[in-house]
C-alpha positions as CSV (number, residue, x, y, z in Angstrom):
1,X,59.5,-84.7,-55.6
2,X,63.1,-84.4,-54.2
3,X,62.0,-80.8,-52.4
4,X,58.8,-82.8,-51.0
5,X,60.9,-85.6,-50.5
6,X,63.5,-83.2,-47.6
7,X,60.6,-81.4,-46.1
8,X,59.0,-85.1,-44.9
9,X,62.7,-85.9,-44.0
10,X,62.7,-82.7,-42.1
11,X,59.4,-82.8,-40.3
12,X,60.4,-86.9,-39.4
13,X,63.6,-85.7,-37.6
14,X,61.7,-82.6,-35.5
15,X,59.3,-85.3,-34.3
16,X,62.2,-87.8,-33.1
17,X,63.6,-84.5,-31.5
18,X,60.8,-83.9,-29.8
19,X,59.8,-87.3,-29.0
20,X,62.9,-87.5,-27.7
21,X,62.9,-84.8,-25.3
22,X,59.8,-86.0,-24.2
23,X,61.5,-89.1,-23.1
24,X,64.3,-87.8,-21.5
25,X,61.5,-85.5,-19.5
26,X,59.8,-89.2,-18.0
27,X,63.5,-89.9,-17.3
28,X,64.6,-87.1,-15.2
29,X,61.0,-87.3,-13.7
30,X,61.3,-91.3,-12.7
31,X,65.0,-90.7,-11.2
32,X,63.9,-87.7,-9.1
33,X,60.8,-90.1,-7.6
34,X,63.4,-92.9,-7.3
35,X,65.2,-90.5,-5.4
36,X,62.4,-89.1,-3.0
37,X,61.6,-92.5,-2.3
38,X,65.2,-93.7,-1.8
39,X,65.1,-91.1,1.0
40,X,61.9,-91.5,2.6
41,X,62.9,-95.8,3.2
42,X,66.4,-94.1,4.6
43,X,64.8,-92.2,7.3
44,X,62.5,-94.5,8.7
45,X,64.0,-97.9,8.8
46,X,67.5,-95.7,11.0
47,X,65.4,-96.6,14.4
48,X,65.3,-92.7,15.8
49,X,63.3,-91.4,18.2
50,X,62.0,-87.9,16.6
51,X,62.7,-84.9,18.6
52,X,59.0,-84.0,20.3
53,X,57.9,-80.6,19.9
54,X,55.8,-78.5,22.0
55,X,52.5,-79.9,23.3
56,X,49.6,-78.5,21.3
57,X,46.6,-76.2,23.1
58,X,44.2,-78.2,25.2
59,X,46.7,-81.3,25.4
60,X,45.9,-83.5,28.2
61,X,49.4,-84.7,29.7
62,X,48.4,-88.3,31.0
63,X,52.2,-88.6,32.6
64,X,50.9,-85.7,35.2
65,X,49.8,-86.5,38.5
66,X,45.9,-85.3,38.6
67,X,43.8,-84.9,42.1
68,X,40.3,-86.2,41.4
69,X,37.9,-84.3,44.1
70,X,35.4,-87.5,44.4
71,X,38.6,-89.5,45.4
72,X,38.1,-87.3,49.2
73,X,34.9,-88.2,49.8
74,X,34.7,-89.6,53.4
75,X,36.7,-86.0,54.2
76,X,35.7,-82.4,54.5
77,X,37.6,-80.4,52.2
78,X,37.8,-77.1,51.2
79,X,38.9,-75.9,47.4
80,X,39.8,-72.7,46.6
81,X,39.9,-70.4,44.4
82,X,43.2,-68.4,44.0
83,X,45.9,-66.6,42.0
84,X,49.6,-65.4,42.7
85,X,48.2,-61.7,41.5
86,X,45.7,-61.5,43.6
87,X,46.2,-59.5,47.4
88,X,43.1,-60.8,49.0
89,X,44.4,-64.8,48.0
90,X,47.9,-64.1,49.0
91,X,46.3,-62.6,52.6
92,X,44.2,-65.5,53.1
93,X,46.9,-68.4,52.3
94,X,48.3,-68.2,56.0
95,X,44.9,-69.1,57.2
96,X,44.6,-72.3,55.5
97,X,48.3,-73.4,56.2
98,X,47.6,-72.9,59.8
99,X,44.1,-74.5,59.5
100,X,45.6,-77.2,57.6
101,X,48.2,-77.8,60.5
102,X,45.6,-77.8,63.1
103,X,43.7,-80.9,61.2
104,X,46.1,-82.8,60.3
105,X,45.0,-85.8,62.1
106,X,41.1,-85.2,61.2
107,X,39.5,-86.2,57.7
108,X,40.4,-83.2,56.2
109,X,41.9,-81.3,53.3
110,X,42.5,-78.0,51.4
111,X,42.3,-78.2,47.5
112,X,44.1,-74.7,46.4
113,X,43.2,-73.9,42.4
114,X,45.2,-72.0,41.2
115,X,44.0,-69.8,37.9
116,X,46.7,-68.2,37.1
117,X,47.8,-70.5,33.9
118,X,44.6,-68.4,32.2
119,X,44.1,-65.3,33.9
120,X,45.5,-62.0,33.1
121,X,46.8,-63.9,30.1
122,X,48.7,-66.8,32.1
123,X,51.4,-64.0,32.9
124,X,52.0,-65.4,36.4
125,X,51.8,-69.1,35.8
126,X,55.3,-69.5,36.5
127,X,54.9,-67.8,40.0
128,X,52.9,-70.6,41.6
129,X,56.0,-72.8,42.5
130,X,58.2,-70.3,44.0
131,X,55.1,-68.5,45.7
132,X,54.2,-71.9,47.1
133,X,57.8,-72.7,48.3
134,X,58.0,-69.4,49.9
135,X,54.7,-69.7,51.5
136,X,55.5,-73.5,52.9
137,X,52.0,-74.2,51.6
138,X,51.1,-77.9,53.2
139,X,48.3,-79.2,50.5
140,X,47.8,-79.6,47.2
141,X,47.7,-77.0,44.7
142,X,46.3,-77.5,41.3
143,X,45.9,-76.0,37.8
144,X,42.9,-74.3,37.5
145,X,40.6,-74.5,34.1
146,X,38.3,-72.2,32.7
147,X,36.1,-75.2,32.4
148,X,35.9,-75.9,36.8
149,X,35.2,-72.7,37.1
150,X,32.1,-72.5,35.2
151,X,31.2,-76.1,37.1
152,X,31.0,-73.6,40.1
153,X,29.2,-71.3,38.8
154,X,31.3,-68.7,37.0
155,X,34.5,-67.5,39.2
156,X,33.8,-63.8,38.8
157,X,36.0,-62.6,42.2
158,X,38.4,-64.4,43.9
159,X,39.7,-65.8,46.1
160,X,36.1,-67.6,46.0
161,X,36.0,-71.1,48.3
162,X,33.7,-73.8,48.9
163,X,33.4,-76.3,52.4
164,X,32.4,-79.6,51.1
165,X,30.9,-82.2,53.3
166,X,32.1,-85.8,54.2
167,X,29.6,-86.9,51.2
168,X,31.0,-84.7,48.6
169,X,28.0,-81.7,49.6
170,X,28.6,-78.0,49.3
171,X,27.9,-77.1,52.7
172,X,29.2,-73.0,52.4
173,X,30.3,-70.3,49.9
174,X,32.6,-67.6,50.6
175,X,33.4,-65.0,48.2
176,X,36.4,-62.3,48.9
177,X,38.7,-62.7,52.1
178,X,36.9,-64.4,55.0
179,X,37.7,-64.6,58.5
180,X,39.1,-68.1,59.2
181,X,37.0,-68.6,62.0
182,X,33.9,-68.6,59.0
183,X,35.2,-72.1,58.3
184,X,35.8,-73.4,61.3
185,X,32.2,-72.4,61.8
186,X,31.5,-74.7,58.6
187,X,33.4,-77.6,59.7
188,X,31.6,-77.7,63.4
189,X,28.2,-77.2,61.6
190,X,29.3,-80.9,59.6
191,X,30.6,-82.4,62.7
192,X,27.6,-81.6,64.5
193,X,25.1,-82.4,61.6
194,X,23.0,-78.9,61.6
195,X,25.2,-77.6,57.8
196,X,22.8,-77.0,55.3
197,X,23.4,-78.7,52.1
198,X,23.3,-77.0,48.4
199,X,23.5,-79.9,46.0
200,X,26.5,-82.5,45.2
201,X,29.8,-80.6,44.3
202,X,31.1,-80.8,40.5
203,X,34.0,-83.4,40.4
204,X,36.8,-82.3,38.4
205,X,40.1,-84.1,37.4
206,X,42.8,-81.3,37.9
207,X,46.7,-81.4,37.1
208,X,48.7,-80.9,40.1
209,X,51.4,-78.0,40.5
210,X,54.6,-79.0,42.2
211,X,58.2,-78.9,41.4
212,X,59.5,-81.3,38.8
């Protein structure tokens, strides 16, 4: 009986062992939650700002002035396609800046769009600024989208540019370097009423390049 007796005894103090390890486990478990939690009230009640990171892809920057090509209707405007990397583009920008000069006082405008942010891997994004400083370009330039070029059709060859009418019509497509003359052409034919007209141009919203 007395050997029975000590092996109970034995087998009671294992289990308060282990019951009380047990324990002491939901112990250490309840401080390290109390903990977590102690730390997570900390950091949001101190009134910080977080630091921002970068923008994710296809983030629309609502802070960033935007040109709106239905806000010209009433003008004759001109958008072209362009990038820093491309000869035929660069050749053809001294045409428009002295175009643009010449109609200053008319209901007119050039819309440059610019796609080097996506092509040839947006390598040359960072050249529009300084290429438009050393140009002296006089009207807007804009960041180009894959998305407005498909509205026109597919971009496949630039510089590529269309002469919109007064009521927001595409009046003339030019593909490759033109003479400027071709759009002064375009712009008598709307002044005089005898352009042809292809259908209602695509509006697009499109960021504005420019120096910040």
């Amino acid at each position: 009986m007395s050997q029975k007796q000590n092996k109970r005894n034995r087998e009671q103090e294992i289990a308060h062992k282990k019951l009380t390890q047990k324990q002491k486990s939901w112990i250490y478990t309840g401080v390290f939650f109390a903990i977590v939690l102690f730390l997570f009230v900390i950091n949001n009640i101190n009134g910080d700002v977080p630091e921002q990171g970068p923008l994710p892809p296809n983030y629309s920057d609502n802070s960033a002035e935007t040109i709106k090509l239905s806000d010209f209707k009433g003008k004759i405007v001109i958008i072209d396609f362009w990038a820093t990397w491309c000869p035929p583009c660069r050749r053809g920008i001294p045409d428009f800046i002295g175009l643009k000069k010449e109609m200053k006082d008319k209901k007119f405008e050039i819309i440059g769009i610019s796609l080097d942010s996506f092509t040839r891997g947006g390598q040359t994004k960072n050249d529009v600024i300084p290429f438009m400083k050393k140009m002296g370009i006089n009207y807007p330039i804009v960041e180009g989208t894959q998305q407005v070029t498909q509205l026109y059709g597919g971009i496949r060859s630039i510089p590529t540019a269309f002469v919109i009418d007064p009521e927001g019509q595409v009046v003339a497509q030019h593909v490759g370097l033109v003479p400027i003359e071709e759009y002064k052409k375009d712009i008598d034919a709307i002044n005089n009423g005898t352009a042809k007209k292809y259908g209602d141009a695509p509006d697009f919203t499109l960021r504005v390049i420019k120096e910040k």
